[in-house]
PDB file of N, CA, C and O in Angstrom:
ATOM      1  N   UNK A   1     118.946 101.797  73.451  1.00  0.00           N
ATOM      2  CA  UNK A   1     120.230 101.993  72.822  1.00  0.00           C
ATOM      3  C   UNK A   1     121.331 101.787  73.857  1.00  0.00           C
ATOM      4  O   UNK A   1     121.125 102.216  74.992  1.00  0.00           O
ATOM      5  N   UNK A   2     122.433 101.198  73.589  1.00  0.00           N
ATOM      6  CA  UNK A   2     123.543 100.937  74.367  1.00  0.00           C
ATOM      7  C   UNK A   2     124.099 102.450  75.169  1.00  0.00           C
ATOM      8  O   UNK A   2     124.465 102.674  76.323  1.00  0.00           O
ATOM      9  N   UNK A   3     123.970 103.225  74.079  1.00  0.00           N
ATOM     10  CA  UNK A   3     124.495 104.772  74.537  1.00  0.00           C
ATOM     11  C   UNK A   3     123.515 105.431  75.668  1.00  0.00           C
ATOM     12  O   UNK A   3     123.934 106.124  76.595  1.00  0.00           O
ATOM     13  N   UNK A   4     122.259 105.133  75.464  1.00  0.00           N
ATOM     14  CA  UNK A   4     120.967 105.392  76.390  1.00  0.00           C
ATOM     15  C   UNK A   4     122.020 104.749  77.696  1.00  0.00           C
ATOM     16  O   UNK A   4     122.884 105.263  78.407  1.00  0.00           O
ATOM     17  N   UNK A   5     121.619 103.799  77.613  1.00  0.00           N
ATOM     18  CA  UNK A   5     122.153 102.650  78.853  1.00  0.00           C
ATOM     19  C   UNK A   5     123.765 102.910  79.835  1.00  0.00           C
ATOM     20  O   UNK A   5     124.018 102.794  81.034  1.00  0.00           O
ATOM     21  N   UNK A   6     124.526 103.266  78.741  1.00  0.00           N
ATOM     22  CA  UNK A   6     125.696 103.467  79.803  1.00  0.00           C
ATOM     23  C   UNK A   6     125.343 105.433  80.419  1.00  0.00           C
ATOM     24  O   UNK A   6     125.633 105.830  81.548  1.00  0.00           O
ATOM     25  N   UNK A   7     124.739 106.243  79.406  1.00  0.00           N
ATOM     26  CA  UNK A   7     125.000 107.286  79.900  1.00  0.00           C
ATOM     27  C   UNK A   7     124.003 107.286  81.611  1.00  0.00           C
ATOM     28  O   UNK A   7     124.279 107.822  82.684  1.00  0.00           O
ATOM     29  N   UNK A   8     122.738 106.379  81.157  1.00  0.00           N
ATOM     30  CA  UNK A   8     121.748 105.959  82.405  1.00  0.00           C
ATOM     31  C   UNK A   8     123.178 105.535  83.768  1.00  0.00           C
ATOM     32  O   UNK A   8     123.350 106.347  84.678  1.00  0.00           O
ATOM     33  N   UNK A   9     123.859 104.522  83.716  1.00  0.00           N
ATOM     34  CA  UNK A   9     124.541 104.638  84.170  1.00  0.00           C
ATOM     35  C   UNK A   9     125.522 105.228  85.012  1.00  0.00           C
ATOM     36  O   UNK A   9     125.853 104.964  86.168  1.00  0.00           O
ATOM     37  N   UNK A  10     125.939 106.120  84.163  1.00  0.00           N
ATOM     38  CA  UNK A  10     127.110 107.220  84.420  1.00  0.00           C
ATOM     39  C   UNK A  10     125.992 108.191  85.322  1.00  0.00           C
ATOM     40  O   UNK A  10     126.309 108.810  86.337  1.00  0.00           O
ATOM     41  N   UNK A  11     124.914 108.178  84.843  1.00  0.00           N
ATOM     42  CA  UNK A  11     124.304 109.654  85.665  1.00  0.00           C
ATOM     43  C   UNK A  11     124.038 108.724  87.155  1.00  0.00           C
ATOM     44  O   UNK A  11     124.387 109.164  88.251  1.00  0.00           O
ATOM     45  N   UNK A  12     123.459 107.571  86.998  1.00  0.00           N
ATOM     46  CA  UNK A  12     123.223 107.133  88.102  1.00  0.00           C
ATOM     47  C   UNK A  12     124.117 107.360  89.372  1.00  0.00           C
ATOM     48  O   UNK A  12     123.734 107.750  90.474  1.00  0.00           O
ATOM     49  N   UNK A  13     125.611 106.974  88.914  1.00  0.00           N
ATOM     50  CA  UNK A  13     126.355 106.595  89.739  1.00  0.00           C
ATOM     51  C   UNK A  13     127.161 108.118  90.516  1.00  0.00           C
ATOM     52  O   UNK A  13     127.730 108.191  91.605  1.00  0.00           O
ATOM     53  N   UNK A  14     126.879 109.443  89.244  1.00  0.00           N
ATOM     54  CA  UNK A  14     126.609 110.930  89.644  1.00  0.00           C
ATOM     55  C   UNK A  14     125.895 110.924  90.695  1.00  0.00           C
ATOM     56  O   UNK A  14     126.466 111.368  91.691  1.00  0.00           O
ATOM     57  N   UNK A  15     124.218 110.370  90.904  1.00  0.00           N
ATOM     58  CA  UNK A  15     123.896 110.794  91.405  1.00  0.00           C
ATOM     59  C   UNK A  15     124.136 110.588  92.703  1.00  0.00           C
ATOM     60  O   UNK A  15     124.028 111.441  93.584  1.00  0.00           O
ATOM     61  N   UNK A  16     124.647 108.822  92.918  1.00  0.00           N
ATOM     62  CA  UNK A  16     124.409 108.266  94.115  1.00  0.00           C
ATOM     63  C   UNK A  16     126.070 108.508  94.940  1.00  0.00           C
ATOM     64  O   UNK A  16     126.430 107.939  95.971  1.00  0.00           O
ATOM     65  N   UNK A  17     126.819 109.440  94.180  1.00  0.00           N
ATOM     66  CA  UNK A  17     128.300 110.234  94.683  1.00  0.00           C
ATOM     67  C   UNK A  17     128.071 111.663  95.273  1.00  0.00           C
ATOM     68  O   UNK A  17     128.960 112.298  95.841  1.00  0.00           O
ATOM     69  N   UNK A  18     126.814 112.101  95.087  1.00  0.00           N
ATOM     70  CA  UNK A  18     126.396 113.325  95.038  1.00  0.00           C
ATOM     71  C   UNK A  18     126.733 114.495  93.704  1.00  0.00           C
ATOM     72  O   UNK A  18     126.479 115.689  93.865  1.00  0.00           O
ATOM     73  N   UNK A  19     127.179 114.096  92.729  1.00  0.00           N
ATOM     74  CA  UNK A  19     127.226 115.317  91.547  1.00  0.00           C
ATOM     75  C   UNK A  19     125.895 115.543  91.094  1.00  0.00           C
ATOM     76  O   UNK A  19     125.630 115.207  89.940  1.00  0.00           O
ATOM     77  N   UNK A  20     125.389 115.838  91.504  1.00  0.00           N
ATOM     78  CA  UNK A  20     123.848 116.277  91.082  1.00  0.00           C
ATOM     79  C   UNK A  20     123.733 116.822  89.708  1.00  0.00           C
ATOM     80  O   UNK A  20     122.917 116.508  88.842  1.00  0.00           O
ATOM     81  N   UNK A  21     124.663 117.667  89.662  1.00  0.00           N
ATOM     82  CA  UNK A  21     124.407 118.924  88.581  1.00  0.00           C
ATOM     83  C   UNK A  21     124.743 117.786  87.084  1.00  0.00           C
ATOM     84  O   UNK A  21     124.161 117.807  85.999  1.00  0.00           O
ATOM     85  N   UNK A  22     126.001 116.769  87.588  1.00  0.00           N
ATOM     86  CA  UNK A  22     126.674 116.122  86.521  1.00  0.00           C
ATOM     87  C   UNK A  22     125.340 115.041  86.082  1.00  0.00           C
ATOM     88  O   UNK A  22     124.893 114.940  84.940  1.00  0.00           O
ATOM     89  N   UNK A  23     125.005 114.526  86.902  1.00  0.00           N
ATOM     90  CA  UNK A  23     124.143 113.487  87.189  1.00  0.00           C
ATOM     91  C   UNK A  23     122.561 113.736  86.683  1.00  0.00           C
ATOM     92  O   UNK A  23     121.833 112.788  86.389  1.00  0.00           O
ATOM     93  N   UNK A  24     122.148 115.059  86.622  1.00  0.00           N
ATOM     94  CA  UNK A  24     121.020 115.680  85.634  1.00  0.00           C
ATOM     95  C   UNK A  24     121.592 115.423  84.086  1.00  0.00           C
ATOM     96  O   UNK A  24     121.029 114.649  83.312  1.00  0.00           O
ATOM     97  N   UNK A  25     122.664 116.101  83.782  1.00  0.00           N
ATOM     98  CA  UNK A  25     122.873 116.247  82.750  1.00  0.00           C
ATOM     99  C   UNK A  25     122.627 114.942  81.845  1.00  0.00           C
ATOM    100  O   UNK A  25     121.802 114.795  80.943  1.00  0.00           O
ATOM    101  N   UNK A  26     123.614 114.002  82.364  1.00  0.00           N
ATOM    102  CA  UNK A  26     123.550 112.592  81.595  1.00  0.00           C
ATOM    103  C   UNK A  26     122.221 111.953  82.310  1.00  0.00           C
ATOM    104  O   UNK A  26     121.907 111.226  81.367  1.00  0.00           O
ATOM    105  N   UNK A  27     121.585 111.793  82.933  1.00  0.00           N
ATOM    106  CA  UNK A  27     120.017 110.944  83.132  1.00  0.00           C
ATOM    107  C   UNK A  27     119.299 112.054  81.790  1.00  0.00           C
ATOM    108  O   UNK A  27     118.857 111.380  80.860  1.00  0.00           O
ATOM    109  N   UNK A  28     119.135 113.655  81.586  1.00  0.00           N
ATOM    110  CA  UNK A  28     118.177 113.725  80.624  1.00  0.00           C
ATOM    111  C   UNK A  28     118.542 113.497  79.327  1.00  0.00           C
ATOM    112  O   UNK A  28     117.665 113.419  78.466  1.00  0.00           O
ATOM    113  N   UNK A  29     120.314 113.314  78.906  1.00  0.00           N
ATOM    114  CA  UNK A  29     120.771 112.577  77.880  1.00  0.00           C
ATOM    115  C   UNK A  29     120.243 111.209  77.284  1.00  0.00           C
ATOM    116  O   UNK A  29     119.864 110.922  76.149  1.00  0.00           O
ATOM    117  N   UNK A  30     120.360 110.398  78.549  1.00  0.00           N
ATOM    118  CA  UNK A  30     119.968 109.148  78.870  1.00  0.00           C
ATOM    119  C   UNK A  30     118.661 109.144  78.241  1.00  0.00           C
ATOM    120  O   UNK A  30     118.448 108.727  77.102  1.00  0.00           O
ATOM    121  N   UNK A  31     117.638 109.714  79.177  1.00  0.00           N
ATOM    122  CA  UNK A  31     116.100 109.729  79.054  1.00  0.00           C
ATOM    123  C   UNK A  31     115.866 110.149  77.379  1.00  0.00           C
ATOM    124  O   UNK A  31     115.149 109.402  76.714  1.00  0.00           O
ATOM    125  N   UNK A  32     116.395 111.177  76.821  1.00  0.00           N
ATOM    126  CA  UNK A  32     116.201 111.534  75.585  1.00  0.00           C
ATOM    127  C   UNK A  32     116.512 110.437  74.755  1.00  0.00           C
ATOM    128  O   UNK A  32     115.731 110.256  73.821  1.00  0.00           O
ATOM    129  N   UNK A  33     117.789 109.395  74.908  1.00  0.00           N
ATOM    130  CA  UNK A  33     118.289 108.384  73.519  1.00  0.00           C
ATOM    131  C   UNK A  33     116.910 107.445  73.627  1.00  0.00           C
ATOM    132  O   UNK A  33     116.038 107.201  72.792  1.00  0.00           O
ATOM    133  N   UNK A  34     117.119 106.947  75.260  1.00  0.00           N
ATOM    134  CA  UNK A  34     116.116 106.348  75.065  1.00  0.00           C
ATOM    135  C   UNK A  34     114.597 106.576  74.959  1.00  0.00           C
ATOM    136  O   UNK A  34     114.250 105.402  74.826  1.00  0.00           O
ATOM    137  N   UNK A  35     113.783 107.083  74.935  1.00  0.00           N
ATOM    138  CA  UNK A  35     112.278 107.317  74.794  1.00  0.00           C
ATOM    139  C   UNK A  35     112.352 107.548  73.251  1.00  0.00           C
ATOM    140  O   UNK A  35     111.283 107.457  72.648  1.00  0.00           O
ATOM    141  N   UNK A  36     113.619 107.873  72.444  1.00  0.00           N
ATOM    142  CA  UNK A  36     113.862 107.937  71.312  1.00  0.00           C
ATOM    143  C   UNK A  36     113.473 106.325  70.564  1.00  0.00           C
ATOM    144  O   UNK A  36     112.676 105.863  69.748  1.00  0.00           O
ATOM    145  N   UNK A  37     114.311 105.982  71.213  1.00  0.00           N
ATOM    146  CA  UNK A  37     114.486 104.437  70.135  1.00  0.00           C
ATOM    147  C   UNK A  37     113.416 103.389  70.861  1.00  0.00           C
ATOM    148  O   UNK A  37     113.074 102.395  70.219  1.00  0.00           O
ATOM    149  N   UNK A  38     112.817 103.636  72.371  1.00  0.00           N
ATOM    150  CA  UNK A  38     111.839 102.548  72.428  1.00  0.00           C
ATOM    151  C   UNK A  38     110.350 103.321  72.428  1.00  0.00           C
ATOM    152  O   UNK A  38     109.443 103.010  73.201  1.00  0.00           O
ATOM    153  N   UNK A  39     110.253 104.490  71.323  1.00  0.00           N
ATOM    154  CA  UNK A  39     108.896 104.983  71.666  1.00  0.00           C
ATOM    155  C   UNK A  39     107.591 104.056  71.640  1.00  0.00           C
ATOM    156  O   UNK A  39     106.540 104.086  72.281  1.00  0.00           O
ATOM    157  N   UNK A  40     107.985 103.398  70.846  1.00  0.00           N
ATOM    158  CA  UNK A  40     106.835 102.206  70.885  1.00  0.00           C
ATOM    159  C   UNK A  40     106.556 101.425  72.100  1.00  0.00           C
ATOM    160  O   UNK A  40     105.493 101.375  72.719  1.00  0.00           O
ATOM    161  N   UNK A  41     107.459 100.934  72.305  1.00  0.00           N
ATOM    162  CA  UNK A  41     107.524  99.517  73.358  1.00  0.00           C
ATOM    163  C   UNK A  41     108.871 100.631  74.498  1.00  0.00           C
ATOM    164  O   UNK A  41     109.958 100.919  73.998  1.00  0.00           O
ATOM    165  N   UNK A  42     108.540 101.050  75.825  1.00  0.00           N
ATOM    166  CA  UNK A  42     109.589 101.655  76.631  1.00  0.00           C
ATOM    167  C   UNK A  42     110.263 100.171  77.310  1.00  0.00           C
ATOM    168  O   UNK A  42     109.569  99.247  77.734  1.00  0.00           O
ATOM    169  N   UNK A  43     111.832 100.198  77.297  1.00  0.00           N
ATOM    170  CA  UNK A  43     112.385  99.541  77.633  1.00  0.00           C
ATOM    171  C   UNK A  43     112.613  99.178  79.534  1.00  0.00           C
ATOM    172  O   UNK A  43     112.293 100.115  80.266  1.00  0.00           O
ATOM    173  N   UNK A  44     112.959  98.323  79.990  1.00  0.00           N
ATOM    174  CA  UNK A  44     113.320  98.397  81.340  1.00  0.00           C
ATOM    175  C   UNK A  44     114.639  99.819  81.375  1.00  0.00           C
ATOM    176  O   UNK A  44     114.671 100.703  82.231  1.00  0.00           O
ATOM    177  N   UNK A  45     115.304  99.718  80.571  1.00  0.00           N
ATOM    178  CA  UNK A  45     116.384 100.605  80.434  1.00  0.00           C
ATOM    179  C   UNK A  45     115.901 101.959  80.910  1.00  0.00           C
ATOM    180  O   UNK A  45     116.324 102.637  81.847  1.00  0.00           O
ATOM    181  N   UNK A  46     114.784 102.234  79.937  1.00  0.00           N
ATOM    182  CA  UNK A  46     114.137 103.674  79.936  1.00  0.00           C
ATOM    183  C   UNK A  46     113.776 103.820  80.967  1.00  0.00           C
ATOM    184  O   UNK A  46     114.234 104.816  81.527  1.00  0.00           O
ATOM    185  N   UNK A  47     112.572 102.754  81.951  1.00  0.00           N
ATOM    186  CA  UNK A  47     111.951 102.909  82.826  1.00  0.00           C
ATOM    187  C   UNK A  47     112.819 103.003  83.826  1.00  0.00           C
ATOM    188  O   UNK A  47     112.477 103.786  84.711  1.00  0.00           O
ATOM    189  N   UNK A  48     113.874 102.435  83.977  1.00  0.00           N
ATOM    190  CA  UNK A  48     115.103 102.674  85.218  1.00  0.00           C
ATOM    191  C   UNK A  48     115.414 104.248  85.273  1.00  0.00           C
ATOM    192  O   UNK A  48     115.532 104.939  86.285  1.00  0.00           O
ATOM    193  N   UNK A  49     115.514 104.632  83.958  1.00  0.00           N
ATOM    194  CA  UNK A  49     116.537 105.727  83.952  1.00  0.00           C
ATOM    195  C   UNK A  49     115.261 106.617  84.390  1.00  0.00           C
ATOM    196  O   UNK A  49     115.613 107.386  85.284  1.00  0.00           O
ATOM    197  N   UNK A  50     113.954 106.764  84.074  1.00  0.00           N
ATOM    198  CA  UNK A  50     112.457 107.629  84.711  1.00  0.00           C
ATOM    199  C   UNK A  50     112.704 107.932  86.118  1.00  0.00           C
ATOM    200  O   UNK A  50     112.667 109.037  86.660  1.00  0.00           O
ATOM    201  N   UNK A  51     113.028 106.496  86.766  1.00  0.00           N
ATOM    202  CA  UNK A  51     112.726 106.424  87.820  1.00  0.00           C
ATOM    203  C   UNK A  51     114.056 106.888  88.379  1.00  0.00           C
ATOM    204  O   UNK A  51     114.013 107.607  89.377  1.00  0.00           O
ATOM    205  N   UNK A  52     115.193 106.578  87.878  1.00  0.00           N
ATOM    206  CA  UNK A  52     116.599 107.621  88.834  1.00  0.00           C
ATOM    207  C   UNK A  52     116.111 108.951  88.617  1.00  0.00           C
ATOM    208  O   UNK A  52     116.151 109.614  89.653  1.00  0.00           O
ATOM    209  N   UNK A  53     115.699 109.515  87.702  1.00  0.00           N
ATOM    210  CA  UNK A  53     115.258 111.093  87.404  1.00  0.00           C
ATOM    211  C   UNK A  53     114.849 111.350  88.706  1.00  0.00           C
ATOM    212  O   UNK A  53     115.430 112.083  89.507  1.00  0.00           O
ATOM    213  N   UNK A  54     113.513 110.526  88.943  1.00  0.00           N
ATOM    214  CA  UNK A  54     112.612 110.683  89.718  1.00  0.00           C
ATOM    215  C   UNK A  54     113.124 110.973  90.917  1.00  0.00           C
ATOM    216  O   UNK A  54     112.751 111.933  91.590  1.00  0.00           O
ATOM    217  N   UNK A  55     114.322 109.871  91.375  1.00  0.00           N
ATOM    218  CA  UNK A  55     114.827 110.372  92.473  1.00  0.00           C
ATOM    219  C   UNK A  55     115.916 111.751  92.604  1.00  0.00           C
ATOM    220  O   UNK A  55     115.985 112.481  93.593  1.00  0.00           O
ATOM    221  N   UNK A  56     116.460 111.842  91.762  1.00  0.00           N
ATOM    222  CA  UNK A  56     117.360 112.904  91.144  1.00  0.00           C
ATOM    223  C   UNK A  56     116.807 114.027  91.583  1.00  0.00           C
ATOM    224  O   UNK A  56     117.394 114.805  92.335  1.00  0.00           O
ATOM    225  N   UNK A  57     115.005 114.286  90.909  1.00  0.00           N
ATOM    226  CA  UNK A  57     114.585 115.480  90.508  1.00  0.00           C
ATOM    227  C   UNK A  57     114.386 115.689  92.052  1.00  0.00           C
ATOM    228  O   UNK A  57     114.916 116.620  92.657  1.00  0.00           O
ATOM    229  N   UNK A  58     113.635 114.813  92.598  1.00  0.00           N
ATOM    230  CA  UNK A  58     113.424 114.770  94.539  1.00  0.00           C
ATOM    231  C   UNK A  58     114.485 115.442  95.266  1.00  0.00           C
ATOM    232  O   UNK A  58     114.312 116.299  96.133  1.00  0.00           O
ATOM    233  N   UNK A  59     115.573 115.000  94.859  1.00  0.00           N
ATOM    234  CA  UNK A  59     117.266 115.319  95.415  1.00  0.00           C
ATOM    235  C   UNK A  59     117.118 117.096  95.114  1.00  0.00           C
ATOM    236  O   UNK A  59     117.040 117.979  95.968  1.00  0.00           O
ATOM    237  N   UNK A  60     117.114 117.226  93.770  1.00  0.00           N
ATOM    238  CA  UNK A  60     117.096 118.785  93.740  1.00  0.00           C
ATOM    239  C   UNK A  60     115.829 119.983  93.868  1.00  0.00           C
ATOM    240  O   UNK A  60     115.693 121.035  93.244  1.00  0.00           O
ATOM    241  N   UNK A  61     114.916 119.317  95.017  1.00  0.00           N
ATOM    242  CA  UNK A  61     113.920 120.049  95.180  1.00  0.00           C
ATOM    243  C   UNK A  61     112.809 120.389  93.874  1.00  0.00           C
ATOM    244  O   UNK A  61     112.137 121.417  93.967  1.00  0.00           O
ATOM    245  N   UNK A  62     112.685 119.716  92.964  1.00  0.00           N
ATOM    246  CA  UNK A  62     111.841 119.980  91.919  1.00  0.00           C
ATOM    247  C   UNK A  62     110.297 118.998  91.761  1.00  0.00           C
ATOM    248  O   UNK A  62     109.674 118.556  90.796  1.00  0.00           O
ATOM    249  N   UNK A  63     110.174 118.971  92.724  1.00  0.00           N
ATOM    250  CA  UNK A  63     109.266 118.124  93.221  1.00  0.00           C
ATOM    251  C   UNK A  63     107.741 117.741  92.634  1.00  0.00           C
ATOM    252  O   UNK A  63     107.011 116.849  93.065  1.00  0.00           O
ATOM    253  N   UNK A  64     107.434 118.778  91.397  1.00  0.00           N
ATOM    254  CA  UNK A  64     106.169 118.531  90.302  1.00  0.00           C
ATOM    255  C   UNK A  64     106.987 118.021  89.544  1.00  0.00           C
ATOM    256  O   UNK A  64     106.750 116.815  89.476  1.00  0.00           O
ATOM    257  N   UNK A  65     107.712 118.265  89.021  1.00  0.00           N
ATOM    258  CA  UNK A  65     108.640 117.401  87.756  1.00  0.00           C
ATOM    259  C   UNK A  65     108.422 115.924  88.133  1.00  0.00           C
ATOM    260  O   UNK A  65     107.641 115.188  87.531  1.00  0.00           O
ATOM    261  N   UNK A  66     109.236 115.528  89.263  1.00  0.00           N
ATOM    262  CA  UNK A  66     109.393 114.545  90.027  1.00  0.00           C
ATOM    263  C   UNK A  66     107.723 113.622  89.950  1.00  0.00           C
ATOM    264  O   UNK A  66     107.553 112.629  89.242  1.00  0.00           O
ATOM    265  N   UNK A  67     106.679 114.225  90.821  1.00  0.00           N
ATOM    266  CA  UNK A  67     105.371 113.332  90.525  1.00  0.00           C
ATOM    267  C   UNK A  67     105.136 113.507  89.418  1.00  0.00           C
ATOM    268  O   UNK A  67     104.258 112.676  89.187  1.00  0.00           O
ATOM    269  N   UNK A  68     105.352 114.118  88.402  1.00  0.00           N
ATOM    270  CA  UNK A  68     104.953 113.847  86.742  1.00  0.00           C
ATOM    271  C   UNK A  68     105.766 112.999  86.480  1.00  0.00           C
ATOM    272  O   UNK A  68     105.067 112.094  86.026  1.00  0.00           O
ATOM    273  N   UNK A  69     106.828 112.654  86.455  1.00  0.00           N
ATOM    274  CA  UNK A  69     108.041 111.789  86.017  1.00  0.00           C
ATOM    275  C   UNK A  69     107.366 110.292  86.461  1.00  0.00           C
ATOM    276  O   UNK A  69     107.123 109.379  85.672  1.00  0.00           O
ATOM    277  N   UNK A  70     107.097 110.272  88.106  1.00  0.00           N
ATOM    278  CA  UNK A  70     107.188 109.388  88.431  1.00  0.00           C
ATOM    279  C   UNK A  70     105.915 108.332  88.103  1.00  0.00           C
ATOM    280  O   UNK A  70     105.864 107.107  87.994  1.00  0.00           O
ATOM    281  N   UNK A  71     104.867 109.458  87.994  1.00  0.00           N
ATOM    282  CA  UNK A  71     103.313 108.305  87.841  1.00  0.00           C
ATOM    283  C   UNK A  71     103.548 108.157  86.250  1.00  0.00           C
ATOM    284  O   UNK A  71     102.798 107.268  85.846  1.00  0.00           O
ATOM    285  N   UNK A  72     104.320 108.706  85.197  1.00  0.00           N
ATOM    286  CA  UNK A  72     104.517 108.076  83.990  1.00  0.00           C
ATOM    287  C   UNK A  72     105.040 106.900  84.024  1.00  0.00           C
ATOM    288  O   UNK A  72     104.289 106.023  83.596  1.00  0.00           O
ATOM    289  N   UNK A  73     106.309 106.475  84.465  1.00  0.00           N
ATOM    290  CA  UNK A  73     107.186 106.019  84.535  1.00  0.00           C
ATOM    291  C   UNK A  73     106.055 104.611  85.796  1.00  0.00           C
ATOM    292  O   UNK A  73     106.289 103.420  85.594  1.00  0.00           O
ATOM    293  N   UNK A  74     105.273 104.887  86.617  1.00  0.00           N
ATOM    294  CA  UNK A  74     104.637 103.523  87.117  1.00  0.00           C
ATOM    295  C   UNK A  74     103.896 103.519  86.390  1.00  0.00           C
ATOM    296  O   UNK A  74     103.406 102.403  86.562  1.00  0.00           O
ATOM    297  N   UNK A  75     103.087 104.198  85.195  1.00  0.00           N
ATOM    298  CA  UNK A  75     101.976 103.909  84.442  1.00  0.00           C
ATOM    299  C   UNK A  75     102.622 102.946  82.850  1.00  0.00           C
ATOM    300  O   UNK A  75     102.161 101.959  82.276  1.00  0.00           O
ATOM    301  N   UNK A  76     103.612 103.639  82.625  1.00  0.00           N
ATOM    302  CA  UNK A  76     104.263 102.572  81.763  1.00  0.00           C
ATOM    303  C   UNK A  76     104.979 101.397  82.156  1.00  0.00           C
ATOM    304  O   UNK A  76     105.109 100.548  81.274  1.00  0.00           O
ATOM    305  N   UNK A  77     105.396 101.190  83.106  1.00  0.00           N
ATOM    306  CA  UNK A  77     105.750  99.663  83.600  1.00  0.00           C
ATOM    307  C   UNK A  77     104.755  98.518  83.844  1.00  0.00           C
ATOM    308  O   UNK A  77     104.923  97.326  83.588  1.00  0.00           O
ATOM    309  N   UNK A  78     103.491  99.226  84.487  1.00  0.00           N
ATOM    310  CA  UNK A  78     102.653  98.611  85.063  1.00  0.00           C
ATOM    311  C   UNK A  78     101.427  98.044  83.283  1.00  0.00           C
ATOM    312  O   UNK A  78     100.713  97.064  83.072  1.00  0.00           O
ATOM    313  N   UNK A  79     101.734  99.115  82.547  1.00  0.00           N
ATOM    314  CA  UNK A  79     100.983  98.753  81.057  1.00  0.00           C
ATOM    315  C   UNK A  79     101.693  97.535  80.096  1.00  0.00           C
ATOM    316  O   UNK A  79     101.273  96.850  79.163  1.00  0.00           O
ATOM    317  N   UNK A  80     103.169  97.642  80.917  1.00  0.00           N
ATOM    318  CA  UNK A  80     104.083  96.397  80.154  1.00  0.00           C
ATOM    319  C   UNK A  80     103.923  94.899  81.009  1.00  0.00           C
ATOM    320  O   UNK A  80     104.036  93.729  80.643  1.00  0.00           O
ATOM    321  N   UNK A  81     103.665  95.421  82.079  1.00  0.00           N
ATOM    322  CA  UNK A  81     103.612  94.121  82.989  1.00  0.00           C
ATOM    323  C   UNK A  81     105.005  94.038  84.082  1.00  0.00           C
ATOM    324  O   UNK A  81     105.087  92.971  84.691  1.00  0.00           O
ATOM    325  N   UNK A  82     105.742  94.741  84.276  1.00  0.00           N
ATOM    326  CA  UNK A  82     107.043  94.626  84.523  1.00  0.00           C
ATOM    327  C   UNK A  82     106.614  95.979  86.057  1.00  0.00           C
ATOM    328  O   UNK A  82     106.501  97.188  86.257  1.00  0.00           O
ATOM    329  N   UNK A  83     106.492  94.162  87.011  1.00  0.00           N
ATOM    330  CA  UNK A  83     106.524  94.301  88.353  1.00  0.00           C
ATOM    331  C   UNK A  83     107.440  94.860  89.024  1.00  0.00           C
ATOM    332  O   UNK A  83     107.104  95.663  89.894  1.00  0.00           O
ATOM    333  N   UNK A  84     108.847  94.578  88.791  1.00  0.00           N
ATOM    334  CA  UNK A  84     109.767  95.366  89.484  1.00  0.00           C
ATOM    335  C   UNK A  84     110.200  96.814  89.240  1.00  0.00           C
ATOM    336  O   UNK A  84     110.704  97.510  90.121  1.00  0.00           O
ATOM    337  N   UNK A  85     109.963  97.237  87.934  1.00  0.00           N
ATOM    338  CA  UNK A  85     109.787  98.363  87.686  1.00  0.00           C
ATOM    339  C   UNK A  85     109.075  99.134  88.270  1.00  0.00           C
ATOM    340  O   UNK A  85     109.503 100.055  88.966  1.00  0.00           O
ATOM    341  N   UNK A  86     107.905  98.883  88.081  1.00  0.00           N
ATOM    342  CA  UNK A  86     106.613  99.481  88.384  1.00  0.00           C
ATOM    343  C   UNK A  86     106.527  99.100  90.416  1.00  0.00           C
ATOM    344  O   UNK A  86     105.523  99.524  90.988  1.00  0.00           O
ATOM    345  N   UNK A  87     107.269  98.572  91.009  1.00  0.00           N
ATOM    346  CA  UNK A  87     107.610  98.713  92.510  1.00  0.00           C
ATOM    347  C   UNK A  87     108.530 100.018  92.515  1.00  0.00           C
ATOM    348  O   UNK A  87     108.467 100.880  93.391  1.00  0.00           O
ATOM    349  N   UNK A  88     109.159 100.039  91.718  1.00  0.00           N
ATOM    350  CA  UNK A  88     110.968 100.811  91.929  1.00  0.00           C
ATOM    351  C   UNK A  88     109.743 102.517  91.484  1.00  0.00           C
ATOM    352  O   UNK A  88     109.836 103.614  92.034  1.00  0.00           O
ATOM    353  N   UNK A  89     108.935 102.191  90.579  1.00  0.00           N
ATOM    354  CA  UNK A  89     108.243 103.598  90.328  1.00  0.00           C
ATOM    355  C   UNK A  89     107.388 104.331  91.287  1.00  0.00           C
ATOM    356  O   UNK A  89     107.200 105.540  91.427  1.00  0.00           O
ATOM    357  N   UNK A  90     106.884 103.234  91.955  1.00  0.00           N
ATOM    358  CA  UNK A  90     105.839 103.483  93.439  1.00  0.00           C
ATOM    359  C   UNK A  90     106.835 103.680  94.279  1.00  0.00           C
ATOM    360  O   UNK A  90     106.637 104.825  94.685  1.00  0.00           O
ATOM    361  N   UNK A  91     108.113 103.131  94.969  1.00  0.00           N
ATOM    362  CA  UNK A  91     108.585 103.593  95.744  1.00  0.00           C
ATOM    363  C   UNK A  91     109.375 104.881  95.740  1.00  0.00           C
ATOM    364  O   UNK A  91     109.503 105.515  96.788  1.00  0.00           O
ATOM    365  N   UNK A  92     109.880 105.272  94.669  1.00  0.00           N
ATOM    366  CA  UNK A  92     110.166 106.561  94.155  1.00  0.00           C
ATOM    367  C   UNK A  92     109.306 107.904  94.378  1.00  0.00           C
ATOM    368  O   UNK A  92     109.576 109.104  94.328  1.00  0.00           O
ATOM    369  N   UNK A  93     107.831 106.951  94.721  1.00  0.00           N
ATOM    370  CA  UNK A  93     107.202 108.392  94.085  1.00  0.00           C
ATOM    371  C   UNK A  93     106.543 108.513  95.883  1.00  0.00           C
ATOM    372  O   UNK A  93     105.795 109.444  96.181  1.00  0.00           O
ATOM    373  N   UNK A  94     106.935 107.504  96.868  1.00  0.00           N
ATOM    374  CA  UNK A  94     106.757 107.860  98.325  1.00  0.00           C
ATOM    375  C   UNK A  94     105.214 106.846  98.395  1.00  0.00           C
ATOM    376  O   UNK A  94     104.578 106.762  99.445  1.00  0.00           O
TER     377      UNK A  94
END
């Protein structure tokens, strides 16, 4: 969804300013529209926004969230075929 996508966005750019707190909020906004509308088929969209979590959740010390987040998020890229994803999910996850 477009709304998935910019809020992915907006949290991203939270996160990488340091608003952490702001930057949770809209990535699990994000994560919710989308896993919504691509439950079938997960989008690159979705899988981006997994993987900022991923780093997000790292950022705020939540660090099981984080390896659950993250081996989903390389297990669904890597089931779509979508190499750069599924790099961006392995390097996320260390």
């Amino acid at each position: 969804s477009l709304r998935g996508s910019v809020l992915w966005g907006e949290g991203r750019l939270n996160a990488k300013t340091g608003s952490l707190a702001e930057a949770s909020a809209l990535l699990q906004e994000a994560d919710e529209l989308l896993r919504r509308v691509d439950a079938e088929c997960p989008s690159t969209d979705y899988l981006r926004c997994m993987v900022e979590r991923v780093h997000l959740l790292c950022d705020l010390g939540v660090l099981d969230e984080a390896l659950c987040e993250g081996k989903l998020a390389l297990a669904l890229a890597q089931s779509r075929g979508l190499k750069k994803e599924a790099a961006a999910a392995g390097a996320a996850l260390g």
